[in-house]
Each structure stands twice: as C-alpha cells, then as structure tokens.
Biotite code that builds the C-alpha atoms (Angstrom):
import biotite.structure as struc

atoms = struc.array([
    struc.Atom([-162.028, 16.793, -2.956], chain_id="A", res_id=1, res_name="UNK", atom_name="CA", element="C"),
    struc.Atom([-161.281, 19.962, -4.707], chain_id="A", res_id=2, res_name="UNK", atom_name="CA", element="C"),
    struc.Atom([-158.012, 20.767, -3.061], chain_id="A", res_id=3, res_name="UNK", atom_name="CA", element="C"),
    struc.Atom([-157.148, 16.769, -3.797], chain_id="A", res_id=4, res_name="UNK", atom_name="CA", element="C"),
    struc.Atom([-157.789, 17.491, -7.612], chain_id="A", res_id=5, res_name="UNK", atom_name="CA", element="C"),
    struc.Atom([-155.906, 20.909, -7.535], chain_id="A", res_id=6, res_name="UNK", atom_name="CA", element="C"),
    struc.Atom([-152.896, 19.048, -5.371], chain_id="A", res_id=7, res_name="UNK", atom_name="CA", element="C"),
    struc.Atom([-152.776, 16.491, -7.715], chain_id="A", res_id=8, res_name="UNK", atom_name="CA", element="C"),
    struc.Atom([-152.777, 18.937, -10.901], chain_id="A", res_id=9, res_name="UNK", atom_name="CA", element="C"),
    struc.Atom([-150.120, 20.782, -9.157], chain_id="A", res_id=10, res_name="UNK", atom_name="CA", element="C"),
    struc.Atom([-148.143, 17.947, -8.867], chain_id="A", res_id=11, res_name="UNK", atom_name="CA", element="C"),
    struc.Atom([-148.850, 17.216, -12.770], chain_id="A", res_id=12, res_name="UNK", atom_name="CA", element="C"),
    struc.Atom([-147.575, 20.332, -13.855], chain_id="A", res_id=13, res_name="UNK", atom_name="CA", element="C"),
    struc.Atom([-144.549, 20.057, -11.423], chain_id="A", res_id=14, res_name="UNK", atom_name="CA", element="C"),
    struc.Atom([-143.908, 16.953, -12.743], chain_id="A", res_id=15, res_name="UNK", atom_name="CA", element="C"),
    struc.Atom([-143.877, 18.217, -16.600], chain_id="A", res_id=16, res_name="UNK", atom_name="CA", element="C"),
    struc.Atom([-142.319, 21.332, -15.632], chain_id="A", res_id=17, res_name="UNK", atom_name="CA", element="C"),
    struc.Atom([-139.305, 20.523, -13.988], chain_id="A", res_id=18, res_name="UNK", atom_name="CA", element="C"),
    struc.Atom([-139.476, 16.369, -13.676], chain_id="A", res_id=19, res_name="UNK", atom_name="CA", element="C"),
    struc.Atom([-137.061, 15.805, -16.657], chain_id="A", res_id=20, res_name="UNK", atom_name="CA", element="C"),
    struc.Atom([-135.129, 18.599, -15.215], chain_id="A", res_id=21, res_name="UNK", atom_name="CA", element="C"),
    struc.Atom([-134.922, 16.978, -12.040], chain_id="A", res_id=22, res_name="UNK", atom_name="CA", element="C"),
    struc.Atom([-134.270, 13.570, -12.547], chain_id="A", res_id=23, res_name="UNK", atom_name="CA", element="C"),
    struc.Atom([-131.447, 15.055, -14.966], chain_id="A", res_id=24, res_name="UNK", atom_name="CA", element="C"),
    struc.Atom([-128.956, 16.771, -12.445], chain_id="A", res_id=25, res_name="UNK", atom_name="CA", element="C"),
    struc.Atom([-130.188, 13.658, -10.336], chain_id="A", res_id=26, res_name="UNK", atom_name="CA", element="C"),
    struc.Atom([-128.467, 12.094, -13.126], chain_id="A", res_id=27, res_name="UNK", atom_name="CA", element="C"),
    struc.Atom([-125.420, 14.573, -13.292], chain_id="A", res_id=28, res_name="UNK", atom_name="CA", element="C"),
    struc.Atom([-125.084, 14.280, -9.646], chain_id="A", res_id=29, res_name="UNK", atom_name="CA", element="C"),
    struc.Atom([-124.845, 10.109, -9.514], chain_id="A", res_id=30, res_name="UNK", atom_name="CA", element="C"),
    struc.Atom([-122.303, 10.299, -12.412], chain_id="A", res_id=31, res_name="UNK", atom_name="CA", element="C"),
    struc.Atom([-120.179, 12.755, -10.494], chain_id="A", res_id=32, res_name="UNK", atom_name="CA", element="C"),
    struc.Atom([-120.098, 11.027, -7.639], chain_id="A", res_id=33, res_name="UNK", atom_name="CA", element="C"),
    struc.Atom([-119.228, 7.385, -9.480], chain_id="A", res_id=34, res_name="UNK", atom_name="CA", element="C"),
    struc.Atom([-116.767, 9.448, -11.337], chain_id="A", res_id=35, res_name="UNK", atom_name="CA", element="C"),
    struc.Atom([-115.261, 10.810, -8.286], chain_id="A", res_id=36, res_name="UNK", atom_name="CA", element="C"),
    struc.Atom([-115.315, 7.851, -6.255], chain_id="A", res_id=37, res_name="UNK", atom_name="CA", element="C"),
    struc.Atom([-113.233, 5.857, -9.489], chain_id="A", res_id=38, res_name="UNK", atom_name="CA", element="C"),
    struc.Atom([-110.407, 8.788, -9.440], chain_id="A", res_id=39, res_name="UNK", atom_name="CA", element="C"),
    struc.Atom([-110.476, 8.255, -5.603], chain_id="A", res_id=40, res_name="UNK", atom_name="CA", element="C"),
    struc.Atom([-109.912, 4.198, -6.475], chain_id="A", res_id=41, res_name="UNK", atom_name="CA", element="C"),
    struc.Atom([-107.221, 5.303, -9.201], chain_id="A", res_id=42, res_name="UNK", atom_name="CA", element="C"),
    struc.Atom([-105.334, 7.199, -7.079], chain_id="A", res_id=43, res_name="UNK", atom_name="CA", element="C"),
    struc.Atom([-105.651, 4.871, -4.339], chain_id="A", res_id=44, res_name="UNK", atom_name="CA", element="C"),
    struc.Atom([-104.009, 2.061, -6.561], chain_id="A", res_id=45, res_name="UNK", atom_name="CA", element="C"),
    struc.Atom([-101.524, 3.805, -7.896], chain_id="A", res_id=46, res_name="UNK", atom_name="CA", element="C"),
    struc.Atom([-100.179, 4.902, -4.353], chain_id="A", res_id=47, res_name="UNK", atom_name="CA", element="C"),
    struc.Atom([-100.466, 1.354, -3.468], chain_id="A", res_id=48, res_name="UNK", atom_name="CA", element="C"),
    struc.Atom([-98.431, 0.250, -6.642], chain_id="A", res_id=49, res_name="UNK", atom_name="CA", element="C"),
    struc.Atom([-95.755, 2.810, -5.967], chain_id="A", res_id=50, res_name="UNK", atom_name="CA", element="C"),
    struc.Atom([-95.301, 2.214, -2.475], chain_id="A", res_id=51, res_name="UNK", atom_name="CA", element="C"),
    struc.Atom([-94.626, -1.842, -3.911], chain_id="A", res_id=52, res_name="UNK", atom_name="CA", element="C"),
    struc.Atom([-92.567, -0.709, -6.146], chain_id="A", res_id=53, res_name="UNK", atom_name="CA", element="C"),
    struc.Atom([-90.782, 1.191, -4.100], chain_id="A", res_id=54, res_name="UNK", atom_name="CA", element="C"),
    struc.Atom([-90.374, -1.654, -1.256], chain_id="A", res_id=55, res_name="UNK", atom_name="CA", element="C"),
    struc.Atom([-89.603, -3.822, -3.989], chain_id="A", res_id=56, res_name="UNK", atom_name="CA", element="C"),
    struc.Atom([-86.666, -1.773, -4.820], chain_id="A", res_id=57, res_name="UNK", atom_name="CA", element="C"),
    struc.Atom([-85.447, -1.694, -1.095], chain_id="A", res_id=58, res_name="UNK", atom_name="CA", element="C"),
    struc.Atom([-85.787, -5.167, -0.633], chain_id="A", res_id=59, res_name="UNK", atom_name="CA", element="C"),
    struc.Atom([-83.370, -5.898, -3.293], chain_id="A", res_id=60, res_name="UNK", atom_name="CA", element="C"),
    struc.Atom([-80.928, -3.450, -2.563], chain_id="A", res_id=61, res_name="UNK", atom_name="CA", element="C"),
    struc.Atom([-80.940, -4.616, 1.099], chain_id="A", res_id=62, res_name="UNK", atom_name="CA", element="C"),
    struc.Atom([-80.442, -8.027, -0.389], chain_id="A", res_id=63, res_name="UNK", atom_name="CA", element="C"),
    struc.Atom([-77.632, -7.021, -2.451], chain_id="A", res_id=64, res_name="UNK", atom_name="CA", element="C"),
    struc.Atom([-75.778, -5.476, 0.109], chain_id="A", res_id=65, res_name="UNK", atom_name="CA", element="C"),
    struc.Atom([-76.578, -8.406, 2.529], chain_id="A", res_id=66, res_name="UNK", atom_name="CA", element="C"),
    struc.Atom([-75.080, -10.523, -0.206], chain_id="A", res_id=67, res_name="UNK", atom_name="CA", element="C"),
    struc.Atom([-72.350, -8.332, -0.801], chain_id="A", res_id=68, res_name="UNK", atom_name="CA", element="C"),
    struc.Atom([-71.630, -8.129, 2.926], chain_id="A", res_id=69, res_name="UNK", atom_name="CA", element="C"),
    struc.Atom([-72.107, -12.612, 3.405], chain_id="A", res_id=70, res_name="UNK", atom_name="CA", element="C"),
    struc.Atom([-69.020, -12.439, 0.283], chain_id="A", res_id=71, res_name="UNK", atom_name="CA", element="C"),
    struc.Atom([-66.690, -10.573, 1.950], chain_id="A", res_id=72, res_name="UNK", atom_name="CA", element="C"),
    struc.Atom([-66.793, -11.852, 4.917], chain_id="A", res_id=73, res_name="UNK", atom_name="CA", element="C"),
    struc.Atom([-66.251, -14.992, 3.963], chain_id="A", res_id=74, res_name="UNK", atom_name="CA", element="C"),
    struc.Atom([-63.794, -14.251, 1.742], chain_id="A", res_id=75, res_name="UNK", atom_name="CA", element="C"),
    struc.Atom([-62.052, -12.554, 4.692], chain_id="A", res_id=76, res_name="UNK", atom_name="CA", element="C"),
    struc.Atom([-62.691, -15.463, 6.746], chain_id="A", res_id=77, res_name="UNK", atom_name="CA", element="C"),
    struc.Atom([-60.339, -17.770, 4.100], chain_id="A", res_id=78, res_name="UNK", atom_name="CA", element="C"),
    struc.Atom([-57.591, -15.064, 4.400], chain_id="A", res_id=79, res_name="UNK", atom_name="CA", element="C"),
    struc.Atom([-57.166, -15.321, 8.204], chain_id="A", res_id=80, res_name="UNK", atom_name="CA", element="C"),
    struc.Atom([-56.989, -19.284, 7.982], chain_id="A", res_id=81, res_name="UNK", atom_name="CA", element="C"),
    struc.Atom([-54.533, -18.957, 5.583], chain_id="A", res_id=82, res_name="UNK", atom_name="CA", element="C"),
    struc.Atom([-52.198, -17.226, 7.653], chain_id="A", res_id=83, res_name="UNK", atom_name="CA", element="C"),
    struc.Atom([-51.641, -15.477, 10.499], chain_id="A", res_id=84, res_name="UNK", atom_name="CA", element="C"),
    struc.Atom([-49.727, -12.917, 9.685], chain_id="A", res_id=85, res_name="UNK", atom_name="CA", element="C"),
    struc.Atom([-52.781, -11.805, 7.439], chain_id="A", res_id=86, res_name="UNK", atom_name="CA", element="C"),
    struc.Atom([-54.703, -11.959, 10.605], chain_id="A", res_id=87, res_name="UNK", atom_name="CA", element="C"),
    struc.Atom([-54.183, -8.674, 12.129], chain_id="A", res_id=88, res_name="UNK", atom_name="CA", element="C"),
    struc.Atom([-54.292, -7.300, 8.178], chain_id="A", res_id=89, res_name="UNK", atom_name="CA", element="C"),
    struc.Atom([-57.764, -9.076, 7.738], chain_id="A", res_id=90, res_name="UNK", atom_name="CA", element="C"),
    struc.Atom([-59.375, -7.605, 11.013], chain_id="A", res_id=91, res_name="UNK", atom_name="CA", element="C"),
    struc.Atom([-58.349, -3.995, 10.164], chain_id="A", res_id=92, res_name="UNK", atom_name="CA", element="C"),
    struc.Atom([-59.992, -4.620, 6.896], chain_id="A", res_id=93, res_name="UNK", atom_name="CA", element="C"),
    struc.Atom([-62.727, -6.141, 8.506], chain_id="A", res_id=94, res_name="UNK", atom_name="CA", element="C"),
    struc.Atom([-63.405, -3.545, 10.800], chain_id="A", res_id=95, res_name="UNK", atom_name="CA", element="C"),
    struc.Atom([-62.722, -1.108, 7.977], chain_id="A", res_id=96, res_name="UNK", atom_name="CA", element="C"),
    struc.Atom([-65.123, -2.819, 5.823], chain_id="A", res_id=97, res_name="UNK", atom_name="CA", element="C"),
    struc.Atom([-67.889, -2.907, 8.819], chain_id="A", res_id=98, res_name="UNK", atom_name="CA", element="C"),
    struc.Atom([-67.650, 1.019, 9.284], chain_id="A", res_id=99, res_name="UNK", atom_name="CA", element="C"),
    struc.Atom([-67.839, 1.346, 5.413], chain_id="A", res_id=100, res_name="UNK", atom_name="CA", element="C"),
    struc.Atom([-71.035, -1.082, 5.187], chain_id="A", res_id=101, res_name="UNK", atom_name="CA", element="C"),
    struc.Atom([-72.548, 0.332, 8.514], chain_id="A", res_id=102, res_name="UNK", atom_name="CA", element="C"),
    struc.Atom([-72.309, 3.688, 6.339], chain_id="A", res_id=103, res_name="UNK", atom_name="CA", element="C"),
    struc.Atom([-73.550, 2.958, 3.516], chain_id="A", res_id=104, res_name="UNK", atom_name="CA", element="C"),
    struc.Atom([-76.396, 1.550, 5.274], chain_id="A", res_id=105, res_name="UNK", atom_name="CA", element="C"),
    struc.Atom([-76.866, 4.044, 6.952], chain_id="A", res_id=106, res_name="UNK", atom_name="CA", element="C"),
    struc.Atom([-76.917, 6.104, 3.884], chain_id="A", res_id=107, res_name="UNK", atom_name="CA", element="C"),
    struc.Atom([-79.316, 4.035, 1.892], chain_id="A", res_id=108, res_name="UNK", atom_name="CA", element="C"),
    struc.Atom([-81.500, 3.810, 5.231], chain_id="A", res_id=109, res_name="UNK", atom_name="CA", element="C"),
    struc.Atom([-81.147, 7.711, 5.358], chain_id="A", res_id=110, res_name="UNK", atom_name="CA", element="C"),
    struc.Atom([-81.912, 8.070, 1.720], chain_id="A", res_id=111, res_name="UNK", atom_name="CA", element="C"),
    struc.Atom([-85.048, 5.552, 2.264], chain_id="A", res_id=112, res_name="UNK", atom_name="CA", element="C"),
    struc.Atom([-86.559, 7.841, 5.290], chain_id="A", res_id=113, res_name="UNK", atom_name="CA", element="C"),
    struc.Atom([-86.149, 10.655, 2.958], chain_id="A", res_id=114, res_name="UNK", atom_name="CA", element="C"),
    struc.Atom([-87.628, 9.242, 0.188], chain_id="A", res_id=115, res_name="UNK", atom_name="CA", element="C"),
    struc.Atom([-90.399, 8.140, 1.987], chain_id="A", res_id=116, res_name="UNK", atom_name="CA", element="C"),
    struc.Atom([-91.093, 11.173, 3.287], chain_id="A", res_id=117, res_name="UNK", atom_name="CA", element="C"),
    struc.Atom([-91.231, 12.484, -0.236], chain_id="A", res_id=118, res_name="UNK", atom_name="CA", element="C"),
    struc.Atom([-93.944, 10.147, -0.762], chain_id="A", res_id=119, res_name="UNK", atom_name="CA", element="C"),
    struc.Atom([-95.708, 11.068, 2.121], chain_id="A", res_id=120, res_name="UNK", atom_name="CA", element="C"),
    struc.Atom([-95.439, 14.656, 1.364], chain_id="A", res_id=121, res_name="UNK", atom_name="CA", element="C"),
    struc.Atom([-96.644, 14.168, -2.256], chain_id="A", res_id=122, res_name="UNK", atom_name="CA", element="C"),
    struc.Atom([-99.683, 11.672, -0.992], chain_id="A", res_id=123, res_name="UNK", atom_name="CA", element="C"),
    struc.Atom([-100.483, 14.385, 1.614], chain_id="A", res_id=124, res_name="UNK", atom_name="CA", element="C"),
    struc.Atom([-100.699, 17.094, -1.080], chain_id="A", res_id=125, res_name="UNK", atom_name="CA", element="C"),
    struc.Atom([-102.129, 14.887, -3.905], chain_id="A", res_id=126, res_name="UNK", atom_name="CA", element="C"),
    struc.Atom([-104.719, 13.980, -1.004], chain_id="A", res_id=127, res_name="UNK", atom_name="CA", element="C"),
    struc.Atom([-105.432, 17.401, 0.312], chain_id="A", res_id=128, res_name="UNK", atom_name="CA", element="C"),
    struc.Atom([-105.512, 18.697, -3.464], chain_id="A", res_id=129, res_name="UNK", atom_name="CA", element="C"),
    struc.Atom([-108.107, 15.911, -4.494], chain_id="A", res_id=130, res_name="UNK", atom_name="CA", element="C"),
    struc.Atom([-110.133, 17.068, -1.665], chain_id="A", res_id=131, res_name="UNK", atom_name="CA", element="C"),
    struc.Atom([-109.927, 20.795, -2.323], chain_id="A", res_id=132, res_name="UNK", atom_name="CA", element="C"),
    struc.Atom([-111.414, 19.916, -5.645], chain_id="A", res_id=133, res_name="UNK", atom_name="CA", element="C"),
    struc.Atom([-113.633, 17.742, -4.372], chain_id="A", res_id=134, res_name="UNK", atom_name="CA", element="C"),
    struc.Atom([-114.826, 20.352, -2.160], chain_id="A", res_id=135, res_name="UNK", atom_name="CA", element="C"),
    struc.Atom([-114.539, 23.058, -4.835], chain_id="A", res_id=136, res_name="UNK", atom_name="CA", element="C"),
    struc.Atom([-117.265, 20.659, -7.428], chain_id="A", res_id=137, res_name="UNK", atom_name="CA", element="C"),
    struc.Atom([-119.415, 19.960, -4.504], chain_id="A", res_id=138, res_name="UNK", atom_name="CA", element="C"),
    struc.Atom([-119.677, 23.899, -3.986], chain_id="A", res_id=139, res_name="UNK", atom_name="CA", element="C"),
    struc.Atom([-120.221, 24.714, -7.630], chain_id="A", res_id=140, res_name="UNK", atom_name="CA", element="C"),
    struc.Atom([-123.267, 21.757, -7.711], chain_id="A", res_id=141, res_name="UNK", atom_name="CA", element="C"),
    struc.Atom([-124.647, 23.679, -4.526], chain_id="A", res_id=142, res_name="UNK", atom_name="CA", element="C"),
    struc.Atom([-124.299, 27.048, -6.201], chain_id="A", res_id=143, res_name="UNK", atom_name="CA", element="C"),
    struc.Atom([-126.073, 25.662, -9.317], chain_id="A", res_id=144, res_name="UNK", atom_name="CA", element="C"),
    struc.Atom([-128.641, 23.483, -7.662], chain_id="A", res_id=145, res_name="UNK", atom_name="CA", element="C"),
    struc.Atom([-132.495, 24.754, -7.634], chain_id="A", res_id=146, res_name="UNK", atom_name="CA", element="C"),
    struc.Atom([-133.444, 26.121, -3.930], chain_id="A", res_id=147, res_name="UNK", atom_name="CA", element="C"),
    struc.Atom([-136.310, 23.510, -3.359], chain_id="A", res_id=148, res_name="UNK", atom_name="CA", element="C"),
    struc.Atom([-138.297, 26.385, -0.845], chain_id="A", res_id=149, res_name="UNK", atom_name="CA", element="C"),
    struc.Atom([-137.993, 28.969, -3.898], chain_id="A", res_id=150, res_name="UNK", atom_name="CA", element="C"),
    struc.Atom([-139.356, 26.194, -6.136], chain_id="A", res_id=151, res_name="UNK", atom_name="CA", element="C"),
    struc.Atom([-141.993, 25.453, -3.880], chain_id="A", res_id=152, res_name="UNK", atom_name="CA", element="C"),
    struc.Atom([-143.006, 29.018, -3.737], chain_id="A", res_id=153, res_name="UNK", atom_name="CA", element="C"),
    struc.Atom([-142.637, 29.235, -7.308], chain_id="A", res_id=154, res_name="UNK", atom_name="CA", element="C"),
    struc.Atom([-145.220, 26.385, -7.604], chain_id="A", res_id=155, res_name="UNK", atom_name="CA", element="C"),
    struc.Atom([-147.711, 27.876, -5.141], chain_id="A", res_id=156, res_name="UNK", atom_name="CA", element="C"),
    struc.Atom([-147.368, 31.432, -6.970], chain_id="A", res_id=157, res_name="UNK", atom_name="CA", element="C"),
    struc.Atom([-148.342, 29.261, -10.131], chain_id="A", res_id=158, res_name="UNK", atom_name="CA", element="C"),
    struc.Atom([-150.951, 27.847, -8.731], chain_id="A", res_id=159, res_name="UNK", atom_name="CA", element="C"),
    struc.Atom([-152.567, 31.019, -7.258], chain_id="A", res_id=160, res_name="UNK", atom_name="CA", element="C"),
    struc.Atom([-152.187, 32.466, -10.797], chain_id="A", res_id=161, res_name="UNK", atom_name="CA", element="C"),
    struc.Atom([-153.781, 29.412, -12.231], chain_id="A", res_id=162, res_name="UNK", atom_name="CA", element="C"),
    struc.Atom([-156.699, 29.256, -10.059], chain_id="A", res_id=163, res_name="UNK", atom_name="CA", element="C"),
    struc.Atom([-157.372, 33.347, -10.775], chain_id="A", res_id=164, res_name="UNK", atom_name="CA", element="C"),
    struc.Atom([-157.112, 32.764, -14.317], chain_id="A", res_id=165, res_name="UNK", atom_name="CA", element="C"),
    struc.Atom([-159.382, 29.885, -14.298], chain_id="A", res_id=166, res_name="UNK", atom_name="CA", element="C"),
    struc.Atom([-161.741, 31.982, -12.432], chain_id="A", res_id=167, res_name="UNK", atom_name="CA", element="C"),
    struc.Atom([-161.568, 35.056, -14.768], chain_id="A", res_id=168, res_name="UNK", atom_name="CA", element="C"),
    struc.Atom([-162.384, 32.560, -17.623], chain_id="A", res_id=169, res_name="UNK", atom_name="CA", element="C"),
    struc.Atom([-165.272, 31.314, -15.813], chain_id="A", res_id=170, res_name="UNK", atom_name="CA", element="C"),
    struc.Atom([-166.556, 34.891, -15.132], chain_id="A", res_id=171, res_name="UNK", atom_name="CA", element="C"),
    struc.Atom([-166.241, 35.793, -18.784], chain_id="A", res_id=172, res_name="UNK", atom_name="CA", element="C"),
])
C-alpha cells in the first residue's frame, strides 16, 4: 500500500512537473506535422495545376497546327482541281509543306519532351528538397526532445531524495 501511495505521488509530481511541458511539444509536434502535411498538399496541387496548364497549352497548339495543317491541305486540294498543270506544282508544295509540318512537329514534340523533363527535374528536386527538410525538422525535434529513460531516472533520483528527506524530517 505504501509503494501504491508513493507510485501514485510520483506520478503527481511528474504530472505537475513536466505534464504541461509534455502535452506542449505534444502540441508542437501535431502542429508540425498538420503543417507539414498542408505544404505537402500545396505542393502537390500546384504540380498538378502546372502539369494542366501545361497540357492545356499542348493541346491547343497541337490543335492549331492540326487546324493549320486541315487548311492547307484543302486549300491545296482546290488548286489541283483547278488545273492540272498546277498539279505537279501543288504536290511539290505538298510534300514540301509535309516535311515542313513533320518538322515543326517534331520540334514542338522535341521542345515538349524537354520541357517535361524540366518539370520532372524541378519536381524531383523540389521533392527531394522538401524531404531533406523534412528530414532536417524531424532531426532537430529528436535532438530537442526529452530522453524519456533520463527522465525516468530523473524521477526515481527525485524520489529517492524525497523519501530521505522525508525521513530526515521525521528523525528530527
């Protein structure tokens, strides 16, 4: 019954020692995480909206070139009706215009694979940077963060010196 009482005063004193303490980097801890986890979300969307954006502005280029391409073909097509003297005139334009179109295609399809790979290369370094950091605040917390065998010891030692002092008043 005695060690119950002295357990339970330890834990009292614990408790209005270092409770508040506690339950505040508890605190600390949950609001870094939620904080964390919303930049994670932020950065998440953004990518996402960029990536749109930048499919967006593919998809209409493609279009515009599609469109471009459906004109002057047809346009072509009227010519060598017309006449067939323009015939052989239109398919060396046409073929001209092909190689030109199959180029710049090629071009924007070049530029496209390098721009995504820009992305890429900026995601992968925003990513590995955000983790760094990540890694880097969870290190600090664990460098700052109360060793819970040394407060444990701590409490014991406290309670030895109690207990001696109690008796010393007793004996006096």
């Amino acid at each position: 019954m005695k060690d119950a009482h002295s357990k339970e005063s330890i834990d009292r004193i614990r408790e209005i020692l270092f409770g508040g303490q506690i339950r505040k980097y508890e605190r600390r801890f949950e609001q870094l995480d939620k904080r964390i986890r919303k930049e994670n979300e932020r950065l998440h969307d953004f990518t996402a909206q960029q990536i749109n954006s930048l499919l967006a502005d593919v998809k209409k280029e493609i279009e515009g070139i599609s469109t471009k391409l459906i004109q002057e073909t047809h346009s072509m097509q009227t010519a060598l009706k017309e006449s067939t003297q323009a015939i052989d005139a239109a398919k060396q334009e046409l073929s001209e215009l092909k190689d030109m179109l199959t180029n710049e295609i090629s071009e924007v399809h070049n530029k496209l694979d390098d721009k995504i790979e820009q992305i890429n290369t900026h995601l992968n370094r925003s990513h590995e940077e955000l983790r760094l950091n990540l890694k880097k605040t969870s290190e600090r917390i664990e460098a700052n963060k109360v060793d819970r065998a040394d407060l444990a010891n701590m409490f014991v030692d406290m309670s030895a010196n109690l207990k001696n002092f109690k008796k010393k008043l007793e004996a006096v």
